[in-house]
N, C-alpha and C positions, 0 to 999 in steps of 0.2 A: 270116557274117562282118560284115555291114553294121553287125546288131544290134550290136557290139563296139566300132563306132566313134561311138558316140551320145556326146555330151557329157557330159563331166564335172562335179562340182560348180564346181571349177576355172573350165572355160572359163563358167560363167555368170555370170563377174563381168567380164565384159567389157562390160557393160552398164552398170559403176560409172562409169567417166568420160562415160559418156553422161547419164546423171543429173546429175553435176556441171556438165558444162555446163550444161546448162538444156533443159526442157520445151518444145516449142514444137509450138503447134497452128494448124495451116497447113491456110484456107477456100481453095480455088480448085477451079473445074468445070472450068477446061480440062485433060482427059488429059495430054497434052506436056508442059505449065507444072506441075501437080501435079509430076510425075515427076522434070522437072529441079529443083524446089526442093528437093521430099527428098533428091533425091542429092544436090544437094548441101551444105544444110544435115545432113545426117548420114556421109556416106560421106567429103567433105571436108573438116566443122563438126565432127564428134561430139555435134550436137545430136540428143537424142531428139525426134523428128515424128510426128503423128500427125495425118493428112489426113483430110478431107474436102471433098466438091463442096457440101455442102448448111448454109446459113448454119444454121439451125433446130435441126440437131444441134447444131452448132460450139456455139452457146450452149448447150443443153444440156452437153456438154460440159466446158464451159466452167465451170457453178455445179457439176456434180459431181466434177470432177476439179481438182487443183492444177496450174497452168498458169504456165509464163515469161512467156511472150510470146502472143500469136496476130498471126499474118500471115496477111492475109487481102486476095483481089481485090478490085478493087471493083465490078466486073459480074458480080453472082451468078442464080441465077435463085433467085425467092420473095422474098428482102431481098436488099439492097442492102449493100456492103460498108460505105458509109458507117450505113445502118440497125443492122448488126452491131454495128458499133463503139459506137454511140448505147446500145445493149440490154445488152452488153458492162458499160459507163461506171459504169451503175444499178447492178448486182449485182457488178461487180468494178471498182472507181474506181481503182486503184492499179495494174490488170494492161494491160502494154505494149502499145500496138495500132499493129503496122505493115499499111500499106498500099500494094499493086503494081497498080499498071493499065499499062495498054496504049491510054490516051486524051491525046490532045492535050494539051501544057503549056498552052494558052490557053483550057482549058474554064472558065468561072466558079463552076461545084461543085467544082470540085476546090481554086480558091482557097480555099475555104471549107474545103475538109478538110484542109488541107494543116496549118492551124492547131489541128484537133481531132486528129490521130492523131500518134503518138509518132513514127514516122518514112514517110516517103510515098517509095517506090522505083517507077521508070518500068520498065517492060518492055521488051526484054528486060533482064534485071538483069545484069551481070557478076559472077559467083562470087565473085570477090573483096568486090564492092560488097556483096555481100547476106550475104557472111560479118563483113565489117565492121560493118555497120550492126545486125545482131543482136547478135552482141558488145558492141556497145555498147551499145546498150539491156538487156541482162541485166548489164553493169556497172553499169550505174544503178541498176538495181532497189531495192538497199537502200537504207532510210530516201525513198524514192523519194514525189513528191508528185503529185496527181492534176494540180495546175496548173504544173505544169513539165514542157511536152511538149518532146522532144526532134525537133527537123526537123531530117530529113536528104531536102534535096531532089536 
């Protein structure tokens, strides 16, 4: 009986508006933080996500697969969120890099990134905030210029 109820051709186009939203590759090592972002950039977004803790794939990733966005920590282990973004810049200059920490608004690196990454969100994020803020950067996209970053502090 089980076998009977496997998926149709039908139900695998539910996957269609998850495409049109937009692709989004989401670097973060903490368990928790991972979990809450996917759900709720997909379960509340309709963004397709596709995680990882480890910066080294991400970019990998990244030059083999067609990508929206990447949201990415900035405390990784092996690089740095701001080093991702940097590696990111070279090989895809055009593709959107938000960035979420969980460090003090008075750090003086973060001054500094706040001006290289498309949009910089504080932890924890409110659903709504991190559903807006992607949206909006996947609105830009087109005709989109590597020197017109968008901050949303």
């Amino acid at each position: 009986m089980a076998a009977s109820r496997a998926p149709h051709a039908g139900a695998m186009k539910r996957s269609d508006p998850v495409r049109r939203r937009g692709r989004i590759l989401l670097v973060e090592d903490d368990p928790d933080a991972a979990y809450y972002a996917v759900y709720v950039l997909t379960r509340m977004g309709g963004f397709g996500v596709s995680h990882t803790p480890d910066p080294a794939v991400a970019l990998q990733r990244a030059r083999s697969l067609p990508w929206d966005l990447v949201l990415t920590d900035l405390d990784l282990p092996g690089m740095t969120g701001s080093e991702l973004m940097a590696a990111l810049r070279q090989v895809l200059p055009t593709l959107p890099v938000a960035v979420m920490t969980s460090r003090a608004a008075g750090d003086a690196q973060l001054d500094g990134l706040r001006q290289q990454a498309d949009a910089f969100l504080h932890k924890p994020v409110p659903p709504a905030r991190l559903l807006t803020v992607v949206s909006a950067l996947l609105a830009e996209q087109p005709g989109r210029l590597p020197q017109t970053r968008r901050r949303c502090d």
